[in-house]
C-alpha positions in Angstrom: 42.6 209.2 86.8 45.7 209.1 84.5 45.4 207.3 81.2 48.2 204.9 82.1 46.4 204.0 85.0 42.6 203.7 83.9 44.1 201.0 80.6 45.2 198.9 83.1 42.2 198.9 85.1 40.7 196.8 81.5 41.1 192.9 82.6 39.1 193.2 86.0 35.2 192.6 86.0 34.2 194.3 88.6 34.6 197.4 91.2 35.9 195.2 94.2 38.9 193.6 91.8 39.9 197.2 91.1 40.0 198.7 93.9 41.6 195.9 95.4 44.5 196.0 92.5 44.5 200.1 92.7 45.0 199.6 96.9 48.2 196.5 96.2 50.1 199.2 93.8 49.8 202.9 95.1 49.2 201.8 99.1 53.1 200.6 99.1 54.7 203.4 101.5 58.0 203.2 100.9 61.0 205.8 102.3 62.0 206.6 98.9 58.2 207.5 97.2 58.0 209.9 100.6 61.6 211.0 100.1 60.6 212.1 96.7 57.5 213.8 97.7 59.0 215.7 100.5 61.8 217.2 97.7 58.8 217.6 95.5 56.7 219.8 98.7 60.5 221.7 99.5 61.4 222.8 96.3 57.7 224.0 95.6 58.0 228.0 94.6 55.2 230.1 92.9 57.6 231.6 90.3 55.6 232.2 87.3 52.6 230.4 88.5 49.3 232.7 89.0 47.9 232.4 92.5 45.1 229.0 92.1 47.8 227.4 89.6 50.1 227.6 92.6 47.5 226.0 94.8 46.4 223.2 93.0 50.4 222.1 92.2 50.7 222.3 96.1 47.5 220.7 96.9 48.2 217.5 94.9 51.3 217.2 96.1 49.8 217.8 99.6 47.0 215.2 99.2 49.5 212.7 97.8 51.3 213.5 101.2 48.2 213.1 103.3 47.8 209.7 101.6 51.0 208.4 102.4 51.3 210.0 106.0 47.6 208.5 106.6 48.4 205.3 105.5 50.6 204.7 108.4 48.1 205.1 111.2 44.7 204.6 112.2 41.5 206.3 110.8 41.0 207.8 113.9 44.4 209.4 114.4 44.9 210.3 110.8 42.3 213.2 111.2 44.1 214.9 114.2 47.3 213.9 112.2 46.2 216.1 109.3 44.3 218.8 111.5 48.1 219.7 113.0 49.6 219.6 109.7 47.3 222.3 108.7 49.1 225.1 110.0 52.3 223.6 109.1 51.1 223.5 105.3 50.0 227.3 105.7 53.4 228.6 106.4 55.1 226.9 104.1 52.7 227.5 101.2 52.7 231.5 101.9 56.7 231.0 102.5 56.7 230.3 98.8 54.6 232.9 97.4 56.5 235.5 95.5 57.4 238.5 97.0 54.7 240.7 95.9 52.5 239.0 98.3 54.5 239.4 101.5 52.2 241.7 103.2 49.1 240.0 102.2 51.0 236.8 104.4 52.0 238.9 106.8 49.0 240.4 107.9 47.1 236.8 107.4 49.7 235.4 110.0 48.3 237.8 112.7 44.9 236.1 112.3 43.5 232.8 113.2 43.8 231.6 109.6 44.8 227.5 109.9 43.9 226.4 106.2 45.6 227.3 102.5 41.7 227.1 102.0 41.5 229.6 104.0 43.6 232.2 102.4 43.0 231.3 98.7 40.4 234.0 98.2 42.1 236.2 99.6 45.7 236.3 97.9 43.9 236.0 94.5 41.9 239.6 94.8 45.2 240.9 95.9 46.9 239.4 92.4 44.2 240.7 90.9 44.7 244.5 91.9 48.6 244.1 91.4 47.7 243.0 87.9 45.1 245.7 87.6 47.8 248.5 88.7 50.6 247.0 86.8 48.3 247.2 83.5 47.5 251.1 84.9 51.3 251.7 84.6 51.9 250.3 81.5 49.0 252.8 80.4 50.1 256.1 82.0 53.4 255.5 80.8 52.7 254.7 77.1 51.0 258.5 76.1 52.3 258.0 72.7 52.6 261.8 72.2 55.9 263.7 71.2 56.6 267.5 70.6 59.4 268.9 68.2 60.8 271.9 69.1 62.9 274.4 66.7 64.8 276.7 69.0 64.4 279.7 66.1 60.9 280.2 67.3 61.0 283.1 70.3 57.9 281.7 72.2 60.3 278.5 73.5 63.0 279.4 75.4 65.4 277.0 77.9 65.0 277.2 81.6 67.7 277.3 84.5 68.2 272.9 83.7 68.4 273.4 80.5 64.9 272.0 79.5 63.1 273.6 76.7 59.7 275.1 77.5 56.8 277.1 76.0 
């Protein structure tokens, strides 16, 4: 619970009161809190985010959608609501993965995958290995060795290119 919001829990006496006050404030579905969110869920990209940071910014905001989208119908038809908004919330999540992941999504497409739960595990080993190979790279390509050459010296000699060699 946010700071803000646990301080001005402080003047009720018991659990009931609370919840009660907690219920009158953030149970108020209004069209501009869902416009907001649904900006919020849109303009959602990984960028520089790793992989589970990604998830959890899109999972709150998801939750705070399933809130306000449950909110508006019964118990019983909110968990058919939010079992077809599943799939939904799997494209859109891989939609805004960065491009490095594209055939991880791909491939995960062409299963029966229907949860972001679902494909968590999987899209972290694959950031994993692509951080594993990028730190390979950065190692093959930093040798640190250099040769100098002095052309007076008959064992080197310049090939067809132009290259030096011994």
């Amino acid at each position: 619970m946010e700071l803000a919001m646990a301080l001005s829990l402080r003047g009720f006496t018991n659990a009931h009161a609370m919840w009660q006050h907690l219920h009158s404030i953030h149970s108020q579905v209004n069209v501009s809190l869902k416009f907001e969110l649904e900006v919020e869920i849109a303009s959602l990209q990984q960028g520089d985010l790793d992989v589970r940071s990604y998830y959890q910014v899109a999972l709150n905001l998801l939750k705070e959608q399933d809130m306000l989208t449950t909110s508006l119908v019964s118990a019983a038809a909110s968990l058919e609501v939010l079992k077809k908004c599943a799939s939904t919330r799997l494209m859109h999540f891989l939609m805004k993965l960065n491009p490095a992941f594209e055939g991880v999504h791909s491939s995960l497409l062409h299963r029966n995958i229907s949860t972001v739960e679902e494909v968590l595990a999987e899209l972290v080993r694959k950031e994993t290995r692509l951080r594993s190979q990028a730190k390979l790279v950065l190692h093959s390509s930093d040798s640190g060795s250099a040769f100098a050459v002095q052309s007076r010296h008959p064992q080197f000699g310049r090939n067809s290119t132009g290259e030096i060699i011994c």
